[in-house]
OpenMM code with the backbone's topology and positions (N, CA, C; nanometers):
from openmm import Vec3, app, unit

residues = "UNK UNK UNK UNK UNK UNK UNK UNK UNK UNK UNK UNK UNK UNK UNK UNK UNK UNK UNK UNK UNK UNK UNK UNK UNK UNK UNK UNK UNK UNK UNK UNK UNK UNK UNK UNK UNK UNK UNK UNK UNK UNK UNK UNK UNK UNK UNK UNK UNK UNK UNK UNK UNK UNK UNK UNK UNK UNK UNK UNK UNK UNK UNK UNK UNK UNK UNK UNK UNK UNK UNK UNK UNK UNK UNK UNK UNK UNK UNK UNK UNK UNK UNK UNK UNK UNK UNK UNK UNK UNK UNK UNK UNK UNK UNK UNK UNK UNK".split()
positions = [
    Vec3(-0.3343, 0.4783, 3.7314),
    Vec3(-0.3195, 0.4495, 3.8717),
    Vec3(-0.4163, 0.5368, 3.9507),
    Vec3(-0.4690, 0.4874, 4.0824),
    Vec3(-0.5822, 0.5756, 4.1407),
    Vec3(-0.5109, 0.6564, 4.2453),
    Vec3(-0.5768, 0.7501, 4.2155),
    Vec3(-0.5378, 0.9041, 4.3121),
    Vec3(-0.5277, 0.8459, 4.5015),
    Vec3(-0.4932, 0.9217, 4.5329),
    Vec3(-0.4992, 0.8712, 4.7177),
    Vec3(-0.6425, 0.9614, 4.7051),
    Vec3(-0.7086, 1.0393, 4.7084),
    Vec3(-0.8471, 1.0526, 4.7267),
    Vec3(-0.9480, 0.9440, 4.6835),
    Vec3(-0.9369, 0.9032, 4.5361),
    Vec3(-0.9964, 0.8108, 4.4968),
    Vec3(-1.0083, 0.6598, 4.5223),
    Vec3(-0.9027, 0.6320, 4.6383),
    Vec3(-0.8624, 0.5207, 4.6651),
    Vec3(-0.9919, 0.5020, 4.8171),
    Vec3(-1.0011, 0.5831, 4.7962),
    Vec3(-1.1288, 0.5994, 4.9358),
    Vec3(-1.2664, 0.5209, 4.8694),
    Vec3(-1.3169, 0.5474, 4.7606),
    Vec3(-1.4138, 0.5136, 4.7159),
    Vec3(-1.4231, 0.3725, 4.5658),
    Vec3(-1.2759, 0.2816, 4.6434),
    Vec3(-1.3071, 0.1715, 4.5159),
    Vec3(-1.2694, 0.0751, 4.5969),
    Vec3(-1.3284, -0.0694, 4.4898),
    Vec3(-1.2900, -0.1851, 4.5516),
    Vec3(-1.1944, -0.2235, 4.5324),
    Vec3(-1.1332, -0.2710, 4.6354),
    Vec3(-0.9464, -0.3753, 4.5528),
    Vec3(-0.9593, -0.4481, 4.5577),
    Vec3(-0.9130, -0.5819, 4.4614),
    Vec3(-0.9384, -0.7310, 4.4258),
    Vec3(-0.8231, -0.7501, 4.3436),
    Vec3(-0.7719, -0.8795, 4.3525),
    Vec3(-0.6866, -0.9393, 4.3081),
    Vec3(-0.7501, -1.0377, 4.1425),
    Vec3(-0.7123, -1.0457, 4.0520),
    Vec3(-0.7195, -1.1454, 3.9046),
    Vec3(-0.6425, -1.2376, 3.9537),
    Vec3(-0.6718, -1.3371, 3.8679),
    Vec3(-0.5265, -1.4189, 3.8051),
    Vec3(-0.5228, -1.5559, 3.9072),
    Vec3(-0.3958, -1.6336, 3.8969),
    Vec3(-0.3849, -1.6921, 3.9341),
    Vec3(-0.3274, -1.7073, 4.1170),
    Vec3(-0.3394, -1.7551, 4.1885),
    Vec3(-0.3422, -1.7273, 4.3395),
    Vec3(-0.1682, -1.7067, 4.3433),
    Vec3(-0.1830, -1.5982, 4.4773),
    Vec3(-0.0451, -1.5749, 4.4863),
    Vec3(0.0280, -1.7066, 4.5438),
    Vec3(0.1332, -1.7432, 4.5824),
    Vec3(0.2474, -1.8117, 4.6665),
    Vec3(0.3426, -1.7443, 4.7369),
    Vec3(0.2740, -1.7661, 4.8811),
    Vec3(0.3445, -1.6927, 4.9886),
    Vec3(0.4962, -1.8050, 5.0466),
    Vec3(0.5901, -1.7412, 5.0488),
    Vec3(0.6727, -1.8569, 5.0818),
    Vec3(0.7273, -1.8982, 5.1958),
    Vec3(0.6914, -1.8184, 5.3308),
    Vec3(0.6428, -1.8425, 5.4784),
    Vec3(0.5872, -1.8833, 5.5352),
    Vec3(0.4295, -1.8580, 5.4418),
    Vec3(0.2523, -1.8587, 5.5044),
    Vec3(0.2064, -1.7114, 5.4493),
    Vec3(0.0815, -1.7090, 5.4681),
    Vec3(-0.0185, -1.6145, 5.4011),
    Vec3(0.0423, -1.4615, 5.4742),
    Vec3(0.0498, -1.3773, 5.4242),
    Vec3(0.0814, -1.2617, 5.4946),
    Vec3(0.2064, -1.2045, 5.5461),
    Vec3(0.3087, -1.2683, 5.5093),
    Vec3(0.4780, -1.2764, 5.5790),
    Vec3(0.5731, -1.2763, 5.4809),
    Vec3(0.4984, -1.1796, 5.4312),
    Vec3(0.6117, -1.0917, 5.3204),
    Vec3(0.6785, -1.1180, 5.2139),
    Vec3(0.7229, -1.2546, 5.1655),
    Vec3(0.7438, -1.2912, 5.0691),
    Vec3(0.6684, -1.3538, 4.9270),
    Vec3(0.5970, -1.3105, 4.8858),
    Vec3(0.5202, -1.3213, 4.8085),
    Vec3(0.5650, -1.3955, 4.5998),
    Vec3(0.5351, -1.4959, 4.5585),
    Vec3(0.5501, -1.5223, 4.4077),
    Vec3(0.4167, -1.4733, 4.3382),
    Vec3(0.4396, -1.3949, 4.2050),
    Vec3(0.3030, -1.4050, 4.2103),
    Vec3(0.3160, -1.4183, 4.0217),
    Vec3(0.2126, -1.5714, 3.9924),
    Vec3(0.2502, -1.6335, 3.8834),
    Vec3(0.2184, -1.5567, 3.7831),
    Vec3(0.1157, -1.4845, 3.7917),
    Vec3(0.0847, -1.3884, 3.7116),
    Vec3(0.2113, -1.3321, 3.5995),
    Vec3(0.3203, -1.2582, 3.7314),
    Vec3(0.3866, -1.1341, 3.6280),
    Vec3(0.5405, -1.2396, 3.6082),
    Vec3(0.5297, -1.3708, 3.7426),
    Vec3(0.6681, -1.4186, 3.7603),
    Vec3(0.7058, -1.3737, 3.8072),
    Vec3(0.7238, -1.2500, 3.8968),
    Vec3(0.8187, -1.1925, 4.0107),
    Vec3(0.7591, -1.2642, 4.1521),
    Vec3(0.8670, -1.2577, 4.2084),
    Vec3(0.8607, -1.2420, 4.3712),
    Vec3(0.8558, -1.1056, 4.4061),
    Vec3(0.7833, -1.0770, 4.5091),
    Vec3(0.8146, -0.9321, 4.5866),
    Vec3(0.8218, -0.9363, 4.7472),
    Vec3(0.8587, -0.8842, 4.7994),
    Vec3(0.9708, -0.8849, 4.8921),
    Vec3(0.8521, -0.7143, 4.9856),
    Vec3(0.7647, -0.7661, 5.0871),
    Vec3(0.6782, -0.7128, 5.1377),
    Vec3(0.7048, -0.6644, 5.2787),
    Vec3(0.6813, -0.5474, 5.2921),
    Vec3(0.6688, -0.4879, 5.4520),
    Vec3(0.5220, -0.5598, 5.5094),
    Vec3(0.5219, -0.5139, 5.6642),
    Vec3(0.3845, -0.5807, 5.7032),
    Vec3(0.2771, -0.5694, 5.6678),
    Vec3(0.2673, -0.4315, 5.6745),
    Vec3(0.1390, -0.3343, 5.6432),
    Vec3(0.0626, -0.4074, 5.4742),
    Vec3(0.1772, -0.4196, 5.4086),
    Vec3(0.1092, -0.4518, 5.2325),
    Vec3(0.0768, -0.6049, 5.2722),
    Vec3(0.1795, -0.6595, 5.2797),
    Vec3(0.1639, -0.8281, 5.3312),
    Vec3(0.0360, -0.8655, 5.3992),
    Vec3(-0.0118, -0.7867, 5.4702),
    Vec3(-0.1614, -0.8161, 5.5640),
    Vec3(-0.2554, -0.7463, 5.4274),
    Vec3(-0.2784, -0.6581, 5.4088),
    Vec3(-0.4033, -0.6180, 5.3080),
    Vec3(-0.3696, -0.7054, 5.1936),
    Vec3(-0.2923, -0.7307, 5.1635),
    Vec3(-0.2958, -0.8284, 5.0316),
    Vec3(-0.3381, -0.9297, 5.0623),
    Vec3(-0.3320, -1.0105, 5.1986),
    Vec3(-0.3166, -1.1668, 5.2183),
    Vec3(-0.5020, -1.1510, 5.2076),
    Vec3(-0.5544, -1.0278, 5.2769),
    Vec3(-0.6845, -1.0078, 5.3198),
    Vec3(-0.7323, -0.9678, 5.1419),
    Vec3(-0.7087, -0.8980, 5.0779),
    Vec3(-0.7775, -0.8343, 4.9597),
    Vec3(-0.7856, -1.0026, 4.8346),
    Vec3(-0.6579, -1.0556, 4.8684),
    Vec3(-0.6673, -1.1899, 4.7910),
    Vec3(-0.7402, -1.3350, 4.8251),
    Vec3(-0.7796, -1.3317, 4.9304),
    Vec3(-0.8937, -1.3638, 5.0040),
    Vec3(-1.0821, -1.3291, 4.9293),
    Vec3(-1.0772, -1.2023, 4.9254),
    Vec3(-1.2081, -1.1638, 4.9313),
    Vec3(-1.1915, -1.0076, 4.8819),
    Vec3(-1.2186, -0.9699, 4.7112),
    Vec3(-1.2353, -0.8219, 4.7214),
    Vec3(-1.3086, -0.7166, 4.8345),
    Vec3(-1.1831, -0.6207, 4.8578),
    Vec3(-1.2664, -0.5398, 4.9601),
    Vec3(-1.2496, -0.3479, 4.9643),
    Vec3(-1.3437, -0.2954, 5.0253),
    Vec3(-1.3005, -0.1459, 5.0280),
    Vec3(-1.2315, -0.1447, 5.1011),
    Vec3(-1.1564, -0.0054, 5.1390),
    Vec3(-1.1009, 0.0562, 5.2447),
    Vec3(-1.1712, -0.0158, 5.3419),
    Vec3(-1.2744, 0.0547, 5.3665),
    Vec3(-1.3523, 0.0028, 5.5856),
    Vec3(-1.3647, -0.1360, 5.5519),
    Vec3(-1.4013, -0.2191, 5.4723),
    Vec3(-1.4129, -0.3337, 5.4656),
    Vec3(-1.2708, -0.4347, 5.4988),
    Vec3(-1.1885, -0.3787, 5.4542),
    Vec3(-1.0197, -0.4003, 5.4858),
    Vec3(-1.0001, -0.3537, 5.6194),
    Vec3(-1.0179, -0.2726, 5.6395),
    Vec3(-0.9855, -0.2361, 5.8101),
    Vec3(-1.0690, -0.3149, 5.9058),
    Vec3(-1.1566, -0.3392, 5.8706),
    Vec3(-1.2624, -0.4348, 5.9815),
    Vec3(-1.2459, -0.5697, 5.9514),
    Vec3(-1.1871, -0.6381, 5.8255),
    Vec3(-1.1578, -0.7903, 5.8571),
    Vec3(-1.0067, -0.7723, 5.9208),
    Vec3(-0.9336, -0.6656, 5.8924),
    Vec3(-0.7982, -0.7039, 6.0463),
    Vec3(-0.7724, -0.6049, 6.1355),
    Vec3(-0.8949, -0.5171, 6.1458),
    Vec3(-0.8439, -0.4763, 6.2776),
    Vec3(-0.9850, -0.4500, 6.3825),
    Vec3(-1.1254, -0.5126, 6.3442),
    Vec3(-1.2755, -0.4964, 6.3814),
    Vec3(-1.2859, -0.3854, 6.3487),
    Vec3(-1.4228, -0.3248, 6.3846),
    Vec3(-1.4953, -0.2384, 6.3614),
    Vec3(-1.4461, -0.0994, 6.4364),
    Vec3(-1.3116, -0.0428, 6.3978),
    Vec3(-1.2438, 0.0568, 6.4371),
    Vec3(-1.2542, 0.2368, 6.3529),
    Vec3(-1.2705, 0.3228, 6.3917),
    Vec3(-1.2773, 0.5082, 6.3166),
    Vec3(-1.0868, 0.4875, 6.2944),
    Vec3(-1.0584, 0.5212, 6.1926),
    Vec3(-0.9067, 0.4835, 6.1656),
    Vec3(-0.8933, 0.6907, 6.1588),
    Vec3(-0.7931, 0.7315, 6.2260),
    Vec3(-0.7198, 0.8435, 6.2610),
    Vec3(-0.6845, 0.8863, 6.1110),
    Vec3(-0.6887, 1.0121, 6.0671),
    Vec3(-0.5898, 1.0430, 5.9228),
    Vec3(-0.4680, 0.9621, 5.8693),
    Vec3(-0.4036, 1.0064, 5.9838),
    Vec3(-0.2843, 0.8942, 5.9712),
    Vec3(-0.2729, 0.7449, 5.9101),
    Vec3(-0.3593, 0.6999, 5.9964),
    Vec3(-0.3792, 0.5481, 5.9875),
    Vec3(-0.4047, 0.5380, 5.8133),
    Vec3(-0.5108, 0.6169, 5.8110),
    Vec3(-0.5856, 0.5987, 5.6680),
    Vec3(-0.4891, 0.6153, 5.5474),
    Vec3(-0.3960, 0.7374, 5.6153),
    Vec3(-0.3117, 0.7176, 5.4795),
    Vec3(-0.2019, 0.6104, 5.4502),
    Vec3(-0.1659, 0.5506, 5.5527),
    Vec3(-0.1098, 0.4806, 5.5710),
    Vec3(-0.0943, 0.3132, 5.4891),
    Vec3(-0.2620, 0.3398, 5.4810),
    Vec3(-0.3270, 0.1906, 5.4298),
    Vec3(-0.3647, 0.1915, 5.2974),
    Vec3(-0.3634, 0.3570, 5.2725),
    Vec3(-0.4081, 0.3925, 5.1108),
    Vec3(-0.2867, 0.3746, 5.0768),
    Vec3(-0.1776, 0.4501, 5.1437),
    Vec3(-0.0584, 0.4138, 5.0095),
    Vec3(0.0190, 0.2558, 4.9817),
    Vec3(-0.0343, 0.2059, 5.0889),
    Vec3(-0.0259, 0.0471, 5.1020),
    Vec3(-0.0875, -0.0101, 4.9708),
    Vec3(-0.2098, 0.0295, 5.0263),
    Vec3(-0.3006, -0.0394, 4.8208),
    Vec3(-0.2592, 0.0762, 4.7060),
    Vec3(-0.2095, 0.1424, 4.7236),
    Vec3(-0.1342, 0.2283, 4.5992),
    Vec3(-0.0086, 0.1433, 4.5172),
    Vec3(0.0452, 0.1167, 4.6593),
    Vec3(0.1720, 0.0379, 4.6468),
    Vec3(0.1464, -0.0741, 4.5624),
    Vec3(0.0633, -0.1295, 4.6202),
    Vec3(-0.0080, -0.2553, 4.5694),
    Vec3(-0.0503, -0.2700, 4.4241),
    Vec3(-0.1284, -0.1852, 4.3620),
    Vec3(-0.1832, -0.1577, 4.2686),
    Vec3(-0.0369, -0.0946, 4.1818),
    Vec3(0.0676, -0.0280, 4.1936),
    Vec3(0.1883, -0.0047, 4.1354),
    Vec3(0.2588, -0.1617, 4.0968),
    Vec3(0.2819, -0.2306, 4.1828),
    Vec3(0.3104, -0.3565, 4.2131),
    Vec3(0.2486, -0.4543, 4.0889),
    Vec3(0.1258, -0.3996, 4.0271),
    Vec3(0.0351, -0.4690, 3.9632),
    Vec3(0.0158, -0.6093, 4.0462),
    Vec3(0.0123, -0.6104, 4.1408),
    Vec3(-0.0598, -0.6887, 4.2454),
    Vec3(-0.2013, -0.7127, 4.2536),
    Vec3(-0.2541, -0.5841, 4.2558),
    Vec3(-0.3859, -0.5915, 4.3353),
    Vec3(-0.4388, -0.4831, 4.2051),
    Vec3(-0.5845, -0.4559, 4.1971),
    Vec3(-0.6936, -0.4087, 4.0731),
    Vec3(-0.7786, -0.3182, 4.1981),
    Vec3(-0.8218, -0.2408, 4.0981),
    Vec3(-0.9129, -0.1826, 4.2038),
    Vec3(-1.0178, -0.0741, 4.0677),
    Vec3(-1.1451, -0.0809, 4.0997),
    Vec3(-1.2573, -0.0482, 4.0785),
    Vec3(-1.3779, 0.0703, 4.1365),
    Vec3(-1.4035, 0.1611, 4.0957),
    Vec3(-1.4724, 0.2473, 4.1419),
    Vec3(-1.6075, 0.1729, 4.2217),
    Vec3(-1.6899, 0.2051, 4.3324),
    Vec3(-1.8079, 0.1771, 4.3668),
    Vec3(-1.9202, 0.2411, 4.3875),
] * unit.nanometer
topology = app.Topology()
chain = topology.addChain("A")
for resn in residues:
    res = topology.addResidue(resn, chain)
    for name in ("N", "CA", "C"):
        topology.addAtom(name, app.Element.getBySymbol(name[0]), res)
């Protein structure tokens, strides 16, 4: 699993077969055929996933397709790392050094 430092410097991308959101894209309920689970999503993961399964992306690359071209506060940042931590625990989402 990647460190919260290291999560700064890789790409996250999704394998496999496409998820099934059972709302719409991004709204928390997620199937994902891969493992056969459903998972059951806060906002924060639900938006970077809907976005990372879309189109592999970094950190700033993730922050600028949903929130533009914004300097994200410490806070913020960790916020979004442990999101794709989560994610990547989840075996959801892959992620790659760059």
């Amino acid at each position: 699993m990647t460190s919260p430092q290291g999560a700064l410097k890789r790409r996250w991308f999704r394998r496999g077969a496409a998820l099934v959101w059972e709302r719409g894209v991004g709204e928390g309920v997620v199937f994902d055929p891969v493992s056969g689970e459903t998972h059951f999503l806060s906002d924060l993961p639900s938006l970077i996933l809907s976005v990372i399964d879309e189109q592999p992306s970094t950190l700033g690359e993730l922050v600028e397709r949903f929130a533009g071209p914004v300097d994200l506060d410490p806070t913020a940042q960790s916020q979004i790392v442990s999101a794709l931590l989560f994610l990547e625990g989840a075996e959801l989402v892959e992620s790659q050094a760059v």
